[in-house]
N, C-alpha and C positions, 0 to 999 in steps of 0.2 A: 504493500500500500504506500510506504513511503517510498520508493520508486517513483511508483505511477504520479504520487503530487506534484515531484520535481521536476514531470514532461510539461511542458509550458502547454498550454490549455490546448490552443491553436490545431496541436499535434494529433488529442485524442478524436478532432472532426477528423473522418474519413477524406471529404473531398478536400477539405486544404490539403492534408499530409501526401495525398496523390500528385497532387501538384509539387507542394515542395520537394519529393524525392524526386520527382522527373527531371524539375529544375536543378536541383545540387548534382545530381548526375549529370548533365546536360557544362553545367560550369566548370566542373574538372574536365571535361572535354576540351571547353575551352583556352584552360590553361596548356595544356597538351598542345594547341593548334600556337598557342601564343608562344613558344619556345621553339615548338621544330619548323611552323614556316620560316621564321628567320634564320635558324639555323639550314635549311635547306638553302633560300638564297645564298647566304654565307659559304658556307661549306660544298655544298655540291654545285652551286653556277658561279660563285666567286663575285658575289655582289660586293660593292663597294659603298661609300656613307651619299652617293646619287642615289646608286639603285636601291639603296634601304629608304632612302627617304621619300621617294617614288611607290615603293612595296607600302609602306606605312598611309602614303596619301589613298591610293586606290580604295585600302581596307576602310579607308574615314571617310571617305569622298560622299558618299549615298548618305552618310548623317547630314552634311549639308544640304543636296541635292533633293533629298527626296522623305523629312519625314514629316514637310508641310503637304504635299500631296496624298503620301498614305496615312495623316493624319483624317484629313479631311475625309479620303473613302473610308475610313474605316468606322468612323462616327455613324456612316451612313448605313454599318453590316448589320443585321442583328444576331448571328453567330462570329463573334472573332472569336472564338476557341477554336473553331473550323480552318482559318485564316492562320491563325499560328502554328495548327497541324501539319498544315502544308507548306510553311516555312521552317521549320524543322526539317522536313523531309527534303525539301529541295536542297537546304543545306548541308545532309548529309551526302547525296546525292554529287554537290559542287568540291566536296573536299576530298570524294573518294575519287577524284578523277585523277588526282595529283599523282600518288602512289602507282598507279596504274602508268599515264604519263612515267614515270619516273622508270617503273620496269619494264617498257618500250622502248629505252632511251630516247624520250620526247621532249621530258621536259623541260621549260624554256622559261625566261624572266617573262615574257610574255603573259603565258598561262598561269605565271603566280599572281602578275596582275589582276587578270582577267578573274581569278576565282576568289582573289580578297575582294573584286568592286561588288561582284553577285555575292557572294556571304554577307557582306557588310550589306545590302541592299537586302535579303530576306530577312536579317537581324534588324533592321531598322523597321519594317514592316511587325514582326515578330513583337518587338520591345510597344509600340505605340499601340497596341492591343491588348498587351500586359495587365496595364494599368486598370484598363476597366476592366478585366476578368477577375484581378483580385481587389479588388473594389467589390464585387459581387460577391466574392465570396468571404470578405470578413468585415464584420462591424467597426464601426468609426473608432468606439474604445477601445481595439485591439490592433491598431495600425501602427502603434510602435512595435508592437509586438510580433507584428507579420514582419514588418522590415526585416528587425531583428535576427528574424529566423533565415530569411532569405538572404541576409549580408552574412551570418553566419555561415551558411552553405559558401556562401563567395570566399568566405575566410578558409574554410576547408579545402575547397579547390585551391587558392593559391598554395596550400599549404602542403597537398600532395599532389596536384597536377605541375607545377614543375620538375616534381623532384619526378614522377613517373616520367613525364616526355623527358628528363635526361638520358633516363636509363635509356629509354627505347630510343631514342636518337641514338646512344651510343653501340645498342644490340642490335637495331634495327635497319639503323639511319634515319633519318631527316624524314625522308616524304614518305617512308612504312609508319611512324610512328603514328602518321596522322588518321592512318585506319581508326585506330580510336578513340580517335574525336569524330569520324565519322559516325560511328555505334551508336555513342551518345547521342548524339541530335534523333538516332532512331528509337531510341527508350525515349526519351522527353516525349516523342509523338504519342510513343505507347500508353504513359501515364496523363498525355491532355485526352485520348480518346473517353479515357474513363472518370473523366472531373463534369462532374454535375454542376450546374450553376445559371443561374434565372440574370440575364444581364440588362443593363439599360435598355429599353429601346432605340430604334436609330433613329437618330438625330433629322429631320425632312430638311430637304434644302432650300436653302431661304439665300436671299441677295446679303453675299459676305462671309458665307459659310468657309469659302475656302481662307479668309483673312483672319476670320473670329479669334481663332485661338492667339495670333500675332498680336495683336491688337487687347487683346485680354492680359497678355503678359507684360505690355508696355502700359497698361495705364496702371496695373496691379505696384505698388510702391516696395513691398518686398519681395516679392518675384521679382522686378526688375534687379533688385537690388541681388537677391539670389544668383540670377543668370548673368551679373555682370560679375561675382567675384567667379562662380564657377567655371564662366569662358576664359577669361585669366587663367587660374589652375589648370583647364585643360590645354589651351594654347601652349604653356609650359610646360606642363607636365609629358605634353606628344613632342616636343622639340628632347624631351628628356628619355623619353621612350624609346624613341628612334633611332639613337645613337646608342641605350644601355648594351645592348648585347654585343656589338659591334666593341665598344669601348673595353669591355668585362672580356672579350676573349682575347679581344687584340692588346691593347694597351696594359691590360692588369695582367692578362695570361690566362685567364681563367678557364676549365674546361669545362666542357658541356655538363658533363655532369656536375661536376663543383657549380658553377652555375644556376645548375636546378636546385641543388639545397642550398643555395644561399637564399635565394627566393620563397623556396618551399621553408624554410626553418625562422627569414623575415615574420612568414604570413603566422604564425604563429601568436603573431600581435595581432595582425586583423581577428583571429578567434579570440583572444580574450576582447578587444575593443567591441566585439558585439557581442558577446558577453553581459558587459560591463554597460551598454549603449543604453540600456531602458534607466536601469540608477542616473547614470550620469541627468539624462532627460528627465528625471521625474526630479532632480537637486535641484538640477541649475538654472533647469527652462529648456524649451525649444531652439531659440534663436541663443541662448549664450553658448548652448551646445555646439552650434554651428560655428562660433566665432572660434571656439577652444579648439575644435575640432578643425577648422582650416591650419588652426596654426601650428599643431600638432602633423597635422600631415606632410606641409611643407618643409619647418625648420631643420626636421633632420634627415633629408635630402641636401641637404648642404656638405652630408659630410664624405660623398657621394665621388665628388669630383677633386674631394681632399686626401683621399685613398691613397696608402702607399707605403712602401717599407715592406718588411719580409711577410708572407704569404697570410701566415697566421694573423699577422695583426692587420691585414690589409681584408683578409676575410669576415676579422670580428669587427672591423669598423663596419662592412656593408652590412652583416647582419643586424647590429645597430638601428643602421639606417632604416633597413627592411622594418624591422619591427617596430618602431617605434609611429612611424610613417603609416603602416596598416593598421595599425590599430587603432591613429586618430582616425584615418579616413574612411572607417565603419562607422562612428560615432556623426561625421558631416552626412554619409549617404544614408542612416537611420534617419537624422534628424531630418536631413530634407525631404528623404522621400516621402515622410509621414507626412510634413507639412504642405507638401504638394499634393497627396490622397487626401486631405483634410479641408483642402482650401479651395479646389478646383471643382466649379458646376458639372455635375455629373452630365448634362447635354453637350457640353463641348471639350469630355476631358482628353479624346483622344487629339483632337485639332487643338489644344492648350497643350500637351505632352511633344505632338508633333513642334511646336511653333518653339519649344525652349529646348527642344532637341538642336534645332537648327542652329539657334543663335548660340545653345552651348555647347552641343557637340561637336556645331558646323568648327569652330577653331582649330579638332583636332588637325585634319589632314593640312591646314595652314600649319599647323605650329611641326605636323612631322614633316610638311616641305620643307619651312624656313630650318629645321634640327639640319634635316640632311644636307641642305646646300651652304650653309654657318660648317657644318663639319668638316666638308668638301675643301670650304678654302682657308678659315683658320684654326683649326683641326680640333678633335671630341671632346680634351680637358674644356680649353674655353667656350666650348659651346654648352657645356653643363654646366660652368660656372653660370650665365647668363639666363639658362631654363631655369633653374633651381632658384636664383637671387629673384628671376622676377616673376615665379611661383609663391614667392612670402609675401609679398604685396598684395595678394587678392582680398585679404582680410579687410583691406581700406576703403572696397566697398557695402562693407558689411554695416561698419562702428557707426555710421551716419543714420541708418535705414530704420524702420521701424524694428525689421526683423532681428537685430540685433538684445530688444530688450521684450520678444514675444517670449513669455514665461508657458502658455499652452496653446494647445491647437485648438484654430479655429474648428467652427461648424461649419463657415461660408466662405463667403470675402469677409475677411476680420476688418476691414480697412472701411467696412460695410455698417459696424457697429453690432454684428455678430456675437452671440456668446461664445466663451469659449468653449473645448473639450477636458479636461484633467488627462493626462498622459503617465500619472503616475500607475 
């Protein structure tokens, strides 16, 4: 019995827990695809800090492109759990091509492109669907708590999907490894066929439909204020991405494997930081959460591009960084996601979801063009000195905003004179 109390509520519903394991499944896959496709360009076609930061654009590019479009259709579905099944599948479908490609000897910089633009483009379709399906399926008082559970899965994934795609990089190679990230995207499909869930209806089309959610998010004063520290962070943090692996094998020496447990052993903080994410948010507040939480995730990525000296101590500073860096940035994507399930009109959440996707997602594949071509010509150190420094700054759109001193989650638009929700 004292077991079964410790399962956080959420778990003993049938249809969320179906969900959730699809999903945790589904993100160590993830992490898998996130190590051996760069390692494939790297190692088996000899890409350089253009072609990473080209590879890196492609996979960002449809966040830009395309999740005001499949925002707005998808407002209009009345099954996206349908919509999400088949992105799943298509995207297991685009990553098994690679391995295949590879044992053909086919594979080419091209086709890497070509299958990060379609994954990144069924994952951006997949993600702005998301929202309203677990929306549907958990109550407003329990929306720290779904987070929680689902950034925890992302915590576990970082935690053993790098260290898995090392081995298998190094057992397998690069583009076998990614068979199983393909699987996953097919169990995810498995476990949405069987998630029962009564969702909004669709949204009818009215003049503006396609703008609403843009236009929702700029007059909204902490959501703006949200999506401008957040596109900073990301702008940064993809100029920082872009070059990590590149940097870590070339520069520090690091091997693939060592590699995967530095990351895998990092993430280790992201599991307790979600963990930890619901206390933290029921002390401090929503918004101071988010403030602590930016600058926790940033400051010690600093220590990142200060790396160096003999192996050992060159290892325990990255895992430093790792951990301490994932564990704030559970606590920012708890707190946000809550407050954007909490705050966002159920009629236009997917065109509000798509429209701060755009403006905050859209930076990555900018920040991993400008990473790659900054690395190209004054080389990886100071190009992570600069992602990292102007990664800590994002916080300076926070301190100003309302969102900075929102102690709970709204019902509505708080900004609206809304009550609030209690989040402890």
């Amino acid at each position: 019995m004292a077991l079964r109390e410790r399962i956080p509520a959420l778990l003993h519903e049938r249809t969320f827990r179906r969900y959730w394991t699809g999903q945790t499944v589904s993100l160590v896959g993830d992490q898998i695809s996130l190590i051996a496709i760069p390692l494939a360009a790297v190692i088996v076609l000899g890409a350089g800090p253009a072609e990473m930061g080209w590879l890196k654009t492609a996979e960002l590019l449809p966040a830009l492109l395309l999740n005001l479009p499949f925002g707005a259709w998808s407002d209009r579905q009345a099954n996206r759990r349908r919509v999400m099944i088949a992105a799943d599948l298509g995207r297991a479908a685009l990553i098994a091509t690679l391995p295949l490609a590879y044992a053909l000897d086919a594979l080419t910089l091209g086709q890497l492109y070509a299958v990060a633009f379609l994954v990144g483009a069924l994952t951006v379709l997949f993600e702005v669907c998301n929202t309203t399906l677990v929306v549907a399926l958990v109550p407003t008082d329990r929306y720290v708590q779904a987070n929680s559970l689902v950034n925890g899965s992302r915590s576990m994934a970082w935690l053993a999907g790098p260290g898995i795609g090392g081995v298998l990089v190094q057992v397998l190679t690069a583009p076998f490894a990614l068979v199983a990230d393909a699987l996953t995207y097919v169990v995810s499909a498995g476990y949405l066929t069987r998630v029962k869930a009564v969702e909004p209806p669709p949204e009818p089309v009215a003049k503006g439909h396609f703008t609403e959610g843009m236009r929702w998010v700029v007059r909204h004063a902490s959501m703006r204020a949200l999506f401008a520290a957040s596109g900073t962070v990301q702008f940064f943090n993809y100029m920082f991405h872009t070059l990590f692996v590149l940097y870590a094998t070339g520069d520090l020496g690091l091997s693939a494997g060592l590699l995967g447990l530095v990351l895998g052993v990092g993430a280790v903080g992201g599991l307790i930081g979600a963990a930890v994410s619901g206390a933290v948010v029921g002390r401090i507040g929503i918004g101071p959460s988010m403030v602590v939480g930016f600058l926790g995730f940033t400051l010690p990525l600093l220590l990142v591009p200060l790396a160096g000296g003999p192996l050992p101590v060159l290892v325990a500073v990255l895992f430093v960084a790792e951990f301490l860096s994932c564990a704030a940035v559970m606590v920012v994507d708890i707190a946000a996601g809550s407050f954007q399930m909490a705050a966002i009109p159920d009629g236009i959440r997917a065109r509000v979801m798509g429209a701060f996707r755009t403006l905050n997602h859209g930076f990555r594949p900018l920040g991993a063009l400008v990473g790659g071509l900054l690395g190209a010509s004054i080389g990886l150190r100071p190009t992570l000195w600069i992602a990292t420094g102007g990664a800590v700054l994002a916080v300076l759109w926070l301190l100003p905003s309302p969102l900075a001193r929102m102690r709970q989650l709204p019902t509505g638009d708080a900004e609206e004179g809304a009550e609030p929700v209690p989040v402890a």
